[in-house]
Structure formats: C-alpha cells, structure tokens
Backbone of each chain as ProteinMPNN parsed JSONL, in Angstrom:
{"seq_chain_A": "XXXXXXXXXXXXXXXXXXXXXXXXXXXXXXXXXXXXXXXXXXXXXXXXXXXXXXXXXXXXXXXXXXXXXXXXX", "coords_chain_A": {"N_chain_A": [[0.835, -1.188, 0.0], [0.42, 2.001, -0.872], [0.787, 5.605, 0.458], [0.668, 8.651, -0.08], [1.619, 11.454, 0.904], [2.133, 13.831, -0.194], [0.525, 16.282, 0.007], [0.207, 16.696, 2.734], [0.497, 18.907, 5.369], [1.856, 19.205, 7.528], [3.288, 17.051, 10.475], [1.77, 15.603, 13.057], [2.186, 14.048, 16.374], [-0.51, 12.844, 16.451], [-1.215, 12.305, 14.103], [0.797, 11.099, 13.242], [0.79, 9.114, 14.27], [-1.868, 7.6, 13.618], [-0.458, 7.134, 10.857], [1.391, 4.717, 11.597], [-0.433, 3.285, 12.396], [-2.438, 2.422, 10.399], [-0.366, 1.787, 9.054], [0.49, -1.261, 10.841], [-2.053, -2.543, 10.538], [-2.201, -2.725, 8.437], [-0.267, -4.761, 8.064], [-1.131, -7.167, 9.022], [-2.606, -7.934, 6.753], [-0.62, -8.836, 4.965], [0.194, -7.07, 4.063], [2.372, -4.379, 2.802], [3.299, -1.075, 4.062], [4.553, 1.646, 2.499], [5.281, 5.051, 2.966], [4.57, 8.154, 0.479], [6.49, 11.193, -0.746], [6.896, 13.119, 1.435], [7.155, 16.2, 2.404], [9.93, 17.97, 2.755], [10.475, 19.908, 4.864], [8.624, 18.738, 6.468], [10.022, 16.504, 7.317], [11.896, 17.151, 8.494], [11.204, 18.006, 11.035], [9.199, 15.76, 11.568], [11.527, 14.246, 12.766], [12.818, 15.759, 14.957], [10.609, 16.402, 16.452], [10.402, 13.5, 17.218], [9.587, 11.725, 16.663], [8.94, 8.631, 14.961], [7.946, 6.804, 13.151], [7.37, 4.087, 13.063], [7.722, 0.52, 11.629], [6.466, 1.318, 9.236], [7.623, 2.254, 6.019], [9.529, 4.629, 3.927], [9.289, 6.585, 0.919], [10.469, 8.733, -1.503], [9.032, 8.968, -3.924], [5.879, 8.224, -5.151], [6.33, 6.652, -7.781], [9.23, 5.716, -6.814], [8.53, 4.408, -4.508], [6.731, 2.043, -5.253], [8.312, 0.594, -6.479], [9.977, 0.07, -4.317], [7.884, -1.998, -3.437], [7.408, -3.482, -5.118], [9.496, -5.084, -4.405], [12.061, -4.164, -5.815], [14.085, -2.406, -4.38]], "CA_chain_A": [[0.0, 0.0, 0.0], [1.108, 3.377, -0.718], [0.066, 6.254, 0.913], [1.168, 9.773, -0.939], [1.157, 12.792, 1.828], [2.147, 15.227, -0.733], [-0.048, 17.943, 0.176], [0.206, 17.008, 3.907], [1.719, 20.314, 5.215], [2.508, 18.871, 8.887], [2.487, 15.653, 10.534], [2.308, 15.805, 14.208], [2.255, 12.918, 16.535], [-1.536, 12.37, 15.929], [-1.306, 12.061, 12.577], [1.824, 9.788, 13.232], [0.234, 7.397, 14.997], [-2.499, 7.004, 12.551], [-0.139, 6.309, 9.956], [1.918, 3.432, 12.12], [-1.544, 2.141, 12.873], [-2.387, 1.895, 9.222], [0.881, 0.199, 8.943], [0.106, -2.791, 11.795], [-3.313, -3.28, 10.317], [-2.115, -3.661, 6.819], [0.511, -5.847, 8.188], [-2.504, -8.099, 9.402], [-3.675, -8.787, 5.968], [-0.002, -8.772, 4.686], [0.782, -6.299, 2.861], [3.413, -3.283, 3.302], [3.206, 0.159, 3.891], [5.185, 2.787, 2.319], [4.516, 6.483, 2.397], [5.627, 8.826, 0.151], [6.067, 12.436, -0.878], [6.897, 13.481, 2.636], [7.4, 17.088, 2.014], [11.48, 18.009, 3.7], [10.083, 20.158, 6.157], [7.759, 17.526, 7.487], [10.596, 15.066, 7.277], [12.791, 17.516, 9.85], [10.079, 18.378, 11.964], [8.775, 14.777, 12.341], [12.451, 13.924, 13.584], [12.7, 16.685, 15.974], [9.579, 16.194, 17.653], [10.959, 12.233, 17.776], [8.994, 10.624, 15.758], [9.877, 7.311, 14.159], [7.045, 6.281, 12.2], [8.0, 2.466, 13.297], [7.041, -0.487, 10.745], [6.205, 1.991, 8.068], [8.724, 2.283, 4.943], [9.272, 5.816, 3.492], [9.837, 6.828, -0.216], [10.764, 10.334, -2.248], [7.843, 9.339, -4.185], [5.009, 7.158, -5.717], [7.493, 5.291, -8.164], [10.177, 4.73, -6.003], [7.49, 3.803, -3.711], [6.035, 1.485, -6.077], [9.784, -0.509, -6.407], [10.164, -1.294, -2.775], [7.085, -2.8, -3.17], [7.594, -4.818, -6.255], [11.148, -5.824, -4.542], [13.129, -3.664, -6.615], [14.955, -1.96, -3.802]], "C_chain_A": [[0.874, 1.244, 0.0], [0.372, 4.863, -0.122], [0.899, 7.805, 0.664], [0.634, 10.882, 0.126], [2.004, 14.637, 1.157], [2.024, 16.319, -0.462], [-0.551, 17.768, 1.423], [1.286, 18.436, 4.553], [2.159, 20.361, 7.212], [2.516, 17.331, 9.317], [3.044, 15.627, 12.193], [2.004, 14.311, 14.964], [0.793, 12.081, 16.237], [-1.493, 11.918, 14.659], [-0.135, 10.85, 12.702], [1.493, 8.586, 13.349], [-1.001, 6.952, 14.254], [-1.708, 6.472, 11.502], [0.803, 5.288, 10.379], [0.783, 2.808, 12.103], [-1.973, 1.714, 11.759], [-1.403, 1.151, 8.98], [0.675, -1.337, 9.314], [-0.871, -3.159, 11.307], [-3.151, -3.676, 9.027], [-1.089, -4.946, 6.682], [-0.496, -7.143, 8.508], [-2.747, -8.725, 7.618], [-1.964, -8.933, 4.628], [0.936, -8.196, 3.454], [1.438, -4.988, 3.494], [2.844, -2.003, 3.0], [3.923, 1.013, 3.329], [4.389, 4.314, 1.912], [5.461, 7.288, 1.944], [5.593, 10.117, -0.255], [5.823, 12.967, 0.325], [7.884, 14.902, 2.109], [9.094, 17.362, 3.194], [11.606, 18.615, 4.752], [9.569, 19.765, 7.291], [8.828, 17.027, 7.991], [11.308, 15.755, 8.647], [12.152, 17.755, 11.123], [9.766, 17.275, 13.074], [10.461, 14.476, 13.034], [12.925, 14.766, 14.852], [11.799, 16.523, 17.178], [9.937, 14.43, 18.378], [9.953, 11.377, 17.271], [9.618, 9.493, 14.68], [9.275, 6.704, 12.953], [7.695, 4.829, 11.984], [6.967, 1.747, 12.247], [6.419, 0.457, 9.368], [7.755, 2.38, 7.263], [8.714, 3.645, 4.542], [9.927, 5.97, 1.755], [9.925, 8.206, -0.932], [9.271, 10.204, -2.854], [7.147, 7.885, -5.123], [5.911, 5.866, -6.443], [7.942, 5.014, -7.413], [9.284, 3.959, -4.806], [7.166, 2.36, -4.287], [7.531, 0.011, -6.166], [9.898, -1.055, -5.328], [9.152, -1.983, -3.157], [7.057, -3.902, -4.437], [8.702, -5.401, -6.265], [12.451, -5.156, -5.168], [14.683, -3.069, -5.719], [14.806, -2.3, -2.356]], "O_chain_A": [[1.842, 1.44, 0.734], [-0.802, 5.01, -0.461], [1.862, 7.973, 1.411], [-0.56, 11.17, 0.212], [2.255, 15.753, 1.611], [2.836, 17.242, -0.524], [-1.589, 18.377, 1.68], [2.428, 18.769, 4.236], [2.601, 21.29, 7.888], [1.897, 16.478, 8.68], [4.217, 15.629, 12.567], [1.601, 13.404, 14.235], [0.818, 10.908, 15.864], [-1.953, 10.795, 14.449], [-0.335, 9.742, 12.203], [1.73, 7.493, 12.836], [-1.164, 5.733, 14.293], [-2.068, 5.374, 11.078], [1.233, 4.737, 9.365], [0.861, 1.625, 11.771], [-2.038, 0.485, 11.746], [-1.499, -0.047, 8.709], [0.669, -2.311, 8.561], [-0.971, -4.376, 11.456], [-3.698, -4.638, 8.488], [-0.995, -5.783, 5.785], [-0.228, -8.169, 7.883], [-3.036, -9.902, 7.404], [-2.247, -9.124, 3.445], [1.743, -8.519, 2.582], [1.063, -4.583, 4.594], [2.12, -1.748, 2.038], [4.108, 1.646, 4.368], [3.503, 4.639, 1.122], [6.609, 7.429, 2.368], [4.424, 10.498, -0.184], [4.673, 13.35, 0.539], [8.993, 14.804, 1.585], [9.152, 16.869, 4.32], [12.44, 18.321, 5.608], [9.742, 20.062, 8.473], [8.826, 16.992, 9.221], [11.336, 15.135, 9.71], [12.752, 17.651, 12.193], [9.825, 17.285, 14.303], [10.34, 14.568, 14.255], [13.46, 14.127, 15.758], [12.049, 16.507, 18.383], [9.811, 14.121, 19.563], [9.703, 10.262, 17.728], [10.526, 9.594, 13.854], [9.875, 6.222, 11.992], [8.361, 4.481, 11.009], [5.819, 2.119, 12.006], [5.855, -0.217, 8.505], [8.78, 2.717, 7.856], [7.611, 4.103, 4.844], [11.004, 5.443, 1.478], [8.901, 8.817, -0.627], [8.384, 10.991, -2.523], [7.73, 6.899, -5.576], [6.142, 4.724, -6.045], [7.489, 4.02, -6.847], [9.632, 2.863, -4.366], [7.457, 1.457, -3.503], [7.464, -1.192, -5.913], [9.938, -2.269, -5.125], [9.609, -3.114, -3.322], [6.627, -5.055, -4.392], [9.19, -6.027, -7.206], [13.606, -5.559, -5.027], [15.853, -3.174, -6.087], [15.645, -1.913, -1.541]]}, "seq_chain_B": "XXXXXXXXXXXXXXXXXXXXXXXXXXXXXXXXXXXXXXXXXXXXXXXXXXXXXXXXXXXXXXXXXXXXXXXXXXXXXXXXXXXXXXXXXXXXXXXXXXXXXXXXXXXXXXXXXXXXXXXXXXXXXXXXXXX", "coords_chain_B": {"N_chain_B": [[-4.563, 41.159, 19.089], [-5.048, 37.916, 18.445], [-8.115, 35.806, 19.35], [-8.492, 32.144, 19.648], [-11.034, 29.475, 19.614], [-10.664, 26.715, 21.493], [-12.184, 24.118, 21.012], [-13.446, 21.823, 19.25], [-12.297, 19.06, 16.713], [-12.384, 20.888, 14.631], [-11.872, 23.063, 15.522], [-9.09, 22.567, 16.027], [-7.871, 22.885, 13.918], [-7.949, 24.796, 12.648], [-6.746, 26.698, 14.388], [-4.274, 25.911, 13.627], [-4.203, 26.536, 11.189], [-4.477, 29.485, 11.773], [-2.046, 29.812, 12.838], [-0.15, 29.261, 10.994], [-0.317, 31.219, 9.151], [0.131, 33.69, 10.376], [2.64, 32.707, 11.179], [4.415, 33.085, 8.511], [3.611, 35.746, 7.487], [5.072, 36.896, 9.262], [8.054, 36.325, 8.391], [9.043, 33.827, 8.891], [11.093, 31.083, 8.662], [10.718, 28.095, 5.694], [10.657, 25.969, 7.362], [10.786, 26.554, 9.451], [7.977, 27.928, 9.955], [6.705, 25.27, 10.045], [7.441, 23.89, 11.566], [6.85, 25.817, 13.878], [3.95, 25.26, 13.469], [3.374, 22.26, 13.769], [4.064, 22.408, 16.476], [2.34, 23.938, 17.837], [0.086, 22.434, 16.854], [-0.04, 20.344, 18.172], [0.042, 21.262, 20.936], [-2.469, 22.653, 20.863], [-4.162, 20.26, 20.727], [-3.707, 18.875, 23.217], [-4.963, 20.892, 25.033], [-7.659, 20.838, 23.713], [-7.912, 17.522, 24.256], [-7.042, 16.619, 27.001], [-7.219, 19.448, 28.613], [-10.35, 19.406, 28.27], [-10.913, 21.319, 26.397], [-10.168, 25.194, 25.71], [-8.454, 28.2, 25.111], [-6.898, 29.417, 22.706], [-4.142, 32.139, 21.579], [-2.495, 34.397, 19.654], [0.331, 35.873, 18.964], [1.924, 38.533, 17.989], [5.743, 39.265, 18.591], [8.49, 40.835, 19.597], [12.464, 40.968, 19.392], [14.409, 42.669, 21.457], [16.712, 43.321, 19.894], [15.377, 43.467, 17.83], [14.867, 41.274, 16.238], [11.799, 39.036, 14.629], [9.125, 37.583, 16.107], [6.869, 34.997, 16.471], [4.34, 34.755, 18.894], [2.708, 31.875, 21.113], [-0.067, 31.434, 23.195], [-1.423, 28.835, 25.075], [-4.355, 28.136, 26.967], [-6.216, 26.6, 29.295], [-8.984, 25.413, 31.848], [-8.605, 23.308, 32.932], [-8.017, 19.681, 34.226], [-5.309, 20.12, 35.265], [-2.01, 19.491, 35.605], [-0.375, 16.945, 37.969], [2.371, 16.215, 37.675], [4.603, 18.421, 36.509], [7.196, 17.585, 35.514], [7.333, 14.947, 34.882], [5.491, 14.93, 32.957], [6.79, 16.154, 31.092], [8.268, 14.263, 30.034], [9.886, 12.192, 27.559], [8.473, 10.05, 25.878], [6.307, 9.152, 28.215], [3.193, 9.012, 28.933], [0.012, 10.312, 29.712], [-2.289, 8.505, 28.534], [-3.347, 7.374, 25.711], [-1.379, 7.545, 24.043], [2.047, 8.518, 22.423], [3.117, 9.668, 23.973], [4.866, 12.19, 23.367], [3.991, 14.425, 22.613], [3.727, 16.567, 24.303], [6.319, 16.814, 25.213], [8.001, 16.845, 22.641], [6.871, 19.161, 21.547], [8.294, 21.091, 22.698], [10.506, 21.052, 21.827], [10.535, 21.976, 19.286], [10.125, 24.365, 19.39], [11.245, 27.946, 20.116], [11.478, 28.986, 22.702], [9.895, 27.954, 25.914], [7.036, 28.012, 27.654], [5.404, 26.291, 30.581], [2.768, 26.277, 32.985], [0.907, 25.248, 35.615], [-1.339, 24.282, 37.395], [-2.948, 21.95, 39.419], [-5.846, 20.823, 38.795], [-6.706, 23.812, 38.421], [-6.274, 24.415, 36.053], [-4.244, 24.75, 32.59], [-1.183, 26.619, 31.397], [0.009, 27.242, 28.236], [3.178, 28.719, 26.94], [5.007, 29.254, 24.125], [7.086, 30.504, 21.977], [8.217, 30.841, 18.335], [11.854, 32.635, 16.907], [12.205, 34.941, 13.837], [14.816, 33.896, 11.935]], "CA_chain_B": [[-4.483, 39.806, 19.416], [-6.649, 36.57, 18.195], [-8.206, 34.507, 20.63], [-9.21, 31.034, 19.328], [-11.151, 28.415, 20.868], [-10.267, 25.558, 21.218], [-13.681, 23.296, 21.403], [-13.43, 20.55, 18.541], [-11.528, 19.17, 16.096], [-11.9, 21.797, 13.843], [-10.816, 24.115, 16.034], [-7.333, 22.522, 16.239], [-6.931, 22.87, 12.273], [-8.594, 26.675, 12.74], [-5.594, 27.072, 15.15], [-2.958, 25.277, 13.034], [-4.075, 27.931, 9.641], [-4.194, 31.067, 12.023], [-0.599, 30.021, 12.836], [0.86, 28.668, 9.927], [-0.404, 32.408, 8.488], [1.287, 34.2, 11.499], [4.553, 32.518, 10.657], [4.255, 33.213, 7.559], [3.471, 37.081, 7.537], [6.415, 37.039, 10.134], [9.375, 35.888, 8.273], [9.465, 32.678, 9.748], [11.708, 30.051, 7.038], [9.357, 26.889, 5.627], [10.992, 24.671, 8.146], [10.094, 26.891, 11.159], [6.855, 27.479, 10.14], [6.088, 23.841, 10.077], [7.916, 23.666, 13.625], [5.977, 26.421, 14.812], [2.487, 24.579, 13.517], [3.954, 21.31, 14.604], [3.949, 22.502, 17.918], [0.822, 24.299, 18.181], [-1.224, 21.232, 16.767], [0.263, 19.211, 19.593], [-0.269, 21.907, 22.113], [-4.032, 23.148, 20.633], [-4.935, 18.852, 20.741], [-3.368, 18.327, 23.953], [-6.109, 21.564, 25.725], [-8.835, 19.781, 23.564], [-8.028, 15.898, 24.826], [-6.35, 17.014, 27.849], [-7.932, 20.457, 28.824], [-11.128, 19.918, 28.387], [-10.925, 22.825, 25.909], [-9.875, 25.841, 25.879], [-8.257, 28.897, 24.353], [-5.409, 29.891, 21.945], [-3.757, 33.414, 21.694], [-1.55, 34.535, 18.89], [0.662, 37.534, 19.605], [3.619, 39.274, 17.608], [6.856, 39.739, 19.682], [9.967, 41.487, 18.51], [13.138, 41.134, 20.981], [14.966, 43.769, 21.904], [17.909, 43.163, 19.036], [14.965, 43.706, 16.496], [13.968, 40.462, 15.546], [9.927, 39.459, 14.895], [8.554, 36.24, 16.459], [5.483, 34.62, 17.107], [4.385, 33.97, 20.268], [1.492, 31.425, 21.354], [-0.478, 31.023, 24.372], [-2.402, 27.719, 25.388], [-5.074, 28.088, 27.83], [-7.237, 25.496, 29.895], [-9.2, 25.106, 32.737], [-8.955, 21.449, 33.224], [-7.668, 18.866, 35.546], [-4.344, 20.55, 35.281], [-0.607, 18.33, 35.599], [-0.147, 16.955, 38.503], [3.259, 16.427, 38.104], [5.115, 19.341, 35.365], [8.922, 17.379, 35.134], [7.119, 13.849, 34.471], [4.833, 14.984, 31.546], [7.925, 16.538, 29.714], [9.689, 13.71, 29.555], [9.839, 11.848, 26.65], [7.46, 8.933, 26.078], [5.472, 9.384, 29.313], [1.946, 9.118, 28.371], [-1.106, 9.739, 30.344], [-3.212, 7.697, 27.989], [-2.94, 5.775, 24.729], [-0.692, 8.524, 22.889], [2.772, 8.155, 22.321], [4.315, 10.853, 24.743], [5.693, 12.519, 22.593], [3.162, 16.166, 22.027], [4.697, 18.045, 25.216], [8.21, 17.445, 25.121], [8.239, 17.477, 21.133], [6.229, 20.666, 20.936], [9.082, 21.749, 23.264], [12.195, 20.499, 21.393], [10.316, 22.315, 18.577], [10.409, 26.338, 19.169], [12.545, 28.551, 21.249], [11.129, 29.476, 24.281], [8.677, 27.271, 26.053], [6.527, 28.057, 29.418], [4.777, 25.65, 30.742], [2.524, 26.548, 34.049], [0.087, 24.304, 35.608], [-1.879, 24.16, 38.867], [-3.836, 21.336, 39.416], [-7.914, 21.599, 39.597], [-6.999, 25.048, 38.256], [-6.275, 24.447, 34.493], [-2.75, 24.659, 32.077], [-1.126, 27.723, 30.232], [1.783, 26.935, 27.89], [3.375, 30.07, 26.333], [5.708, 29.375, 23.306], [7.827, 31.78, 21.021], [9.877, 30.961, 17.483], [12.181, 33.998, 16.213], [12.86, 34.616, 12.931], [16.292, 34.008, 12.036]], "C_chain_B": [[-5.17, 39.073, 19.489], [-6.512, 36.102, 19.345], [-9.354, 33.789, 19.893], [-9.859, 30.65, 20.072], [-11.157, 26.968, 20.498], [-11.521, 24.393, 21.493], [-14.08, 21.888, 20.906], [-12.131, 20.416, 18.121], [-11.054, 19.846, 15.144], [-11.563, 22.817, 14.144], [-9.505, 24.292, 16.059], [-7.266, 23.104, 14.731], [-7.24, 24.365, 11.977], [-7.35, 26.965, 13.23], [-4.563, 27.05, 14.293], [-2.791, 26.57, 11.047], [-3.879, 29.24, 10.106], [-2.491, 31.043, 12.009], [0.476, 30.015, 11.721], [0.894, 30.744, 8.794], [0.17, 33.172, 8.893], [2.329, 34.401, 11.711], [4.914, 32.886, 9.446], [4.623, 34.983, 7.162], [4.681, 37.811, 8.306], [8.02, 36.837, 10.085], [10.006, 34.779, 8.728], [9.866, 31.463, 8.36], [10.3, 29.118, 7.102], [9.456, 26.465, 6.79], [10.213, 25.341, 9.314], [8.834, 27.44, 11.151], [6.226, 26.077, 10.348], [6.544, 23.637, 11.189], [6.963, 24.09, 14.089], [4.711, 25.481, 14.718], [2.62, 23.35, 14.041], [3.079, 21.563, 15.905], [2.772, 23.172, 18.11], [-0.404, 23.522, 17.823], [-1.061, 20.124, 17.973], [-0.019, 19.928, 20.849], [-1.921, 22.49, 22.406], [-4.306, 21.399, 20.992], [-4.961, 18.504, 22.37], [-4.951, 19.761, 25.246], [-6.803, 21.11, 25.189], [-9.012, 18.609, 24.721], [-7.877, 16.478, 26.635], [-7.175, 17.977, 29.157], [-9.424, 20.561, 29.22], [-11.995, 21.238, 27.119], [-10.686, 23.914, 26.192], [-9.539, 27.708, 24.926], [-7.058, 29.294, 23.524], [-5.091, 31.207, 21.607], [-2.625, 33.54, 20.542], [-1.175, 35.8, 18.941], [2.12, 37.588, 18.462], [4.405, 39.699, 18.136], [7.734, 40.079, 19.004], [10.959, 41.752, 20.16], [13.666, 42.712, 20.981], [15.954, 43.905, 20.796], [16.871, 43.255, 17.54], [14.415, 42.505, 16.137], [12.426, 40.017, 16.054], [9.988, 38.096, 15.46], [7.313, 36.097, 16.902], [5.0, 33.78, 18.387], [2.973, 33.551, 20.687], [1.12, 30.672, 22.33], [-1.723, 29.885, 24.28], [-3.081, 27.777, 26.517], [-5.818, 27.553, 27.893], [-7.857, 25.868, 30.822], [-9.753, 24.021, 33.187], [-8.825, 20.954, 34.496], [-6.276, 19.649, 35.839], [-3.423, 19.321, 35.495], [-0.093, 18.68, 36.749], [1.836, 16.933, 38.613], [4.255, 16.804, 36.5], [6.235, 18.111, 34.392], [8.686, 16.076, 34.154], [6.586, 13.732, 32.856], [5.854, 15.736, 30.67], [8.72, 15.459, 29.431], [8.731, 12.749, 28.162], [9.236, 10.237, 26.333], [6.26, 8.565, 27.524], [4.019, 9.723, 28.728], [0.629, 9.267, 29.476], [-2.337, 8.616, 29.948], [-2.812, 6.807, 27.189], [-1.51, 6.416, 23.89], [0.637, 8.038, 22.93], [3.791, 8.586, 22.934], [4.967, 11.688, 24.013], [5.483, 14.381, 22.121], [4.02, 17.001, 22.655], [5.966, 18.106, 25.1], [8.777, 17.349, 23.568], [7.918, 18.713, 20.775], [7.886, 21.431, 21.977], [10.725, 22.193, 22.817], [11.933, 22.188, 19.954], [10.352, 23.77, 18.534], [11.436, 26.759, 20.231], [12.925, 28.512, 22.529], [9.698, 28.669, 24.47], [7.968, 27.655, 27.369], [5.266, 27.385, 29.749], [4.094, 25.432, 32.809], [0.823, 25.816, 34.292], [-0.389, 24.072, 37.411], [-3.205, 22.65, 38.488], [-4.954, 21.099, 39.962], [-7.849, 22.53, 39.291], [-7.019, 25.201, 36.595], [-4.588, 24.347, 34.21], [-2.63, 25.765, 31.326], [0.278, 27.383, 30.029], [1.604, 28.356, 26.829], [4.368, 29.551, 25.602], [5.75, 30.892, 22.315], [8.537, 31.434, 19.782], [9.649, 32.705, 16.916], [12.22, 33.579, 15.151], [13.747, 34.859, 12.405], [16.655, 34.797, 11.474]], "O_chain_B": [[-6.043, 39.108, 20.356], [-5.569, 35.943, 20.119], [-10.474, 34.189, 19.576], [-9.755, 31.05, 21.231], [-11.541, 26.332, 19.517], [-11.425, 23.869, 22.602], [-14.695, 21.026, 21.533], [-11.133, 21.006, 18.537], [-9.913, 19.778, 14.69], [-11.004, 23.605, 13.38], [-8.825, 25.317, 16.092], [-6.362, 23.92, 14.55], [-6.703, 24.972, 11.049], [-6.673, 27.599, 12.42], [-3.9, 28.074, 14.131], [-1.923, 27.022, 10.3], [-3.347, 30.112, 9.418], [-1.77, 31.861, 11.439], [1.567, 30.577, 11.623], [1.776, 31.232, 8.087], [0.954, 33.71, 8.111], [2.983, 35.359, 12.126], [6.135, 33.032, 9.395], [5.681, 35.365, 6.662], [5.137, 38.931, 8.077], [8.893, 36.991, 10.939], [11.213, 34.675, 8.945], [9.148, 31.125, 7.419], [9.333, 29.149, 7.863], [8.43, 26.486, 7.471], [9.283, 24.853, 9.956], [8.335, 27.549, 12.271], [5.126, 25.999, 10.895], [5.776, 23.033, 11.938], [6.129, 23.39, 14.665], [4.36, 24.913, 15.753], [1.862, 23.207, 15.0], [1.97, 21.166, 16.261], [2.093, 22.522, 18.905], [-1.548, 23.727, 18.229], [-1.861, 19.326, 18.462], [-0.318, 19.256, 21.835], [-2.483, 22.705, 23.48], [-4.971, 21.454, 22.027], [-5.953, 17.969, 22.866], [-5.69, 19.247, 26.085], [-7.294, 20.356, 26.03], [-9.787, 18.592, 25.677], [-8.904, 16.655, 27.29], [-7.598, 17.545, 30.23], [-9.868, 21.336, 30.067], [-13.113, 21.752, 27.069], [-11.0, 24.014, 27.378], [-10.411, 28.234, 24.234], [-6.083, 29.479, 24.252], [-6.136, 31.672, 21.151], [-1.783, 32.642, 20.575], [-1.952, 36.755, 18.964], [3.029, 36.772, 18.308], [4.127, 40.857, 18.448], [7.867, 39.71, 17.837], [10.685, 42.241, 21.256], [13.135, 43.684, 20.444], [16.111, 45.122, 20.705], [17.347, 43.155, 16.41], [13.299, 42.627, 15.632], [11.875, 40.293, 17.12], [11.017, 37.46, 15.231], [6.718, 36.91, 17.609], [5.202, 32.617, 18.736], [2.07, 34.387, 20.716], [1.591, 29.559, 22.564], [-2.734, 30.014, 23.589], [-2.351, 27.394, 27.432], [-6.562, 27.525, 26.913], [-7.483, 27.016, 31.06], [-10.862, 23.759, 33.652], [-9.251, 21.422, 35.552], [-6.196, 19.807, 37.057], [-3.938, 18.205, 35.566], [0.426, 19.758, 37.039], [2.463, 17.54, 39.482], [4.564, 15.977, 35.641], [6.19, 17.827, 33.195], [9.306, 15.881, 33.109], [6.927, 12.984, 31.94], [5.6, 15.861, 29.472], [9.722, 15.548, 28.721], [7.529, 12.667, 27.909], [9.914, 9.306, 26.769], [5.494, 7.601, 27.495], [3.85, 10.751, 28.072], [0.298, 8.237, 30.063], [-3.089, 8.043, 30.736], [-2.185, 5.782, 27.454], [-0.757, 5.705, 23.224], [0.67, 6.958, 23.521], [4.969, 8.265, 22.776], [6.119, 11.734, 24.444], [6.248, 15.206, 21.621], [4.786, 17.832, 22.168], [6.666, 19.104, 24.929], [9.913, 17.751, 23.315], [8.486, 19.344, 19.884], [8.334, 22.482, 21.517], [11.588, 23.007, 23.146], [12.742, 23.092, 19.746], [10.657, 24.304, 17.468], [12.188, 26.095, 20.944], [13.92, 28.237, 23.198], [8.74, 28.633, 23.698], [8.734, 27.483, 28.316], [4.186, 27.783, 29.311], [4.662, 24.761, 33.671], [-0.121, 25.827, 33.503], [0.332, 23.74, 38.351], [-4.015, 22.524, 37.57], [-5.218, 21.101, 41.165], [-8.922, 23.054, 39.593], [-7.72, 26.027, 36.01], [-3.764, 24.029, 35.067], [-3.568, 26.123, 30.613], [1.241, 27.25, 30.783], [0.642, 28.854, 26.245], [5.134, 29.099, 26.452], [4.976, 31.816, 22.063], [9.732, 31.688, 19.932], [8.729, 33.486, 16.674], [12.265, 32.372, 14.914], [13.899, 36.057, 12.162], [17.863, 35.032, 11.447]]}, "name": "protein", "num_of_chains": 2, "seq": "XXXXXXXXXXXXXXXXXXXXXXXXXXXXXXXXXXXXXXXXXXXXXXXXXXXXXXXXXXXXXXXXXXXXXXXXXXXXXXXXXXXXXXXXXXXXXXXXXXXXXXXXXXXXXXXXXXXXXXXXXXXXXXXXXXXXXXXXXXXXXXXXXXXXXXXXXXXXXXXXXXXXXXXXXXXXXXXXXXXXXXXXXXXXXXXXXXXXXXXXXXXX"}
C-alpha cells in the first residue's frame, strides 16, 4: 500500500500514529506500507519532535514507492 | 491579538491555519513554520483531549535586538498536571498517545513556558524567532 502525503503540510504525533496504525493493520492482511512524498520540512520536523514512524517504509515518491514494493529496492 | 477556541476538532486545524499564516506574515523560514504549527497542533490537541478545551492566543513579539517572532499562548481550565517534570519527559503518556506532544512541541520552538496548577487548568506560552 502506498500512501502519498504530498499535500500534507505537517504531521504531528496524531497524525503519526495514525499512519503506524495503518501500517500494523495492513501488516494483518499482509501487505506493506510505504509512504511517500513526505514534504522536507515535514521530514525535519517529524524527527525533531521524535517521531519514528516504526514499521512503516518511506519513499521520495510514488514510483520509487512502487519498487520497494515490487522488490526492486 | 486573536483569541481562538479551542472546542473541537476543527478548532485545532482553525488554530494550526491562524498560525501557519502568522509565521508566515512574520518571516518565519518553511521549516520553522512547520515547527511552529507542529507545535501548536500538539499543544491546541493536547487543551482539547487534555484540557477539556480551551483557548489559543496569537501575539507578535519582537526582541529587543529587532527580531519578529510569534508567540502562542495555550489556555485550559482542566484537571491541570499533577506532576510538570514527568509529563515533559519523553514517552510518558497519560493515555494511549505516544508521549511525545509536550516534550516534542518543546524540542520544537525557542522558548517554552509551561505553568500548571492542578484543579486550576494549564497555560503553555511558546515563542519561534525569525532568524
């Protein structure tokens, strides 16, 4: 599953923890998460505040997204 | 000087556009606008869940050396925090969350003040400059 936060323009721990929890539940039916198009401000932000976004994969964007998940990388 | 309120959930994202506009109008880079809102969606959620509800304050500060910053007050009158040192630390949760709102919103701007009587409510006062 891919999940494109493009035109997310924060991502604070609420929002975090929805997208780990989407993670664990898609792990349930076995399939992977990656999200991608995490804008570079988000990306410093979420590490600052200490966020890990555990069991979720991250990608620059949809394609490369699209490769982890078909194995490529 | 606005005063939000903080009542639902669309109040937080009311909060999170007055600010993000605030920083904005203020010279604040991308990054530290998205800090600043960061931290004021974790500090507006936390007087929702937390609070009870409450109010939010957005003020323009300029130090003494000239530079502008935005400075934003969180006001409750909840259960208040019984104990200040515990809820900053880092993964300490009162509930299901991840610990992570108060002492991330903290890591996240300049100046943080965080004052809290309990049975009386919570007021956190943050500040970013801009560089």
């Amino acid at each position: 599953m891919i999940i494109d936060i493009t035109a997310v323009e924060i991502v604070d721990s609420f929002i975090g923890r929805m997208l780990t929890m989407i993670g664990s539940i898609s792990r349930l039916f076995d399939a992977e998460t990656v999200i991608v198009g995490m804008r570079p401000a988000v990306a410093i932000t979420l590490t600052e505040l200490g966020l890990s976004l555990s069991g979720v994969r991250t990608a620059l964007n949809a394609e490369k997204g699209l490769e982890i998940l078909n194995g490529k990388s | 000087m606005d005063e939000l309120p903080i009542q639902s959930g669309d109040d937080v994202v009311r909060v999170r556009q007055q600010v993000r506009g605030a920083a904005a109008e203020n010279g604040l880079s991308l990054v530290d606008q998205t800090k600043l809102v960061t931290a004021a969606s974790e500090l507006a959620r936390n007087t929702l869940v937390h609070g009870g509800g409450g109010v939010a304050r957005i003020e323009v500060v300029k130090s003494p050396n000239g530079r502008t910053g935005v400075k934003l007050h969180f006001t409750d009158e909840g259960p208040g925090i019984a104990d200040v040192d515990l809820a900053l630390t880092d993964g300490w949760t009162s509930g299901t969350g991840l610990g992570l709102g108060l002492s991330g919103a903290r890591r996240l701007v300049d100046e943080f003040e965080l004052n809290s009587k309990p049975g009386k409510g919570t007021s956190v006062v943050v500040v970013k400059w801009s560089r």
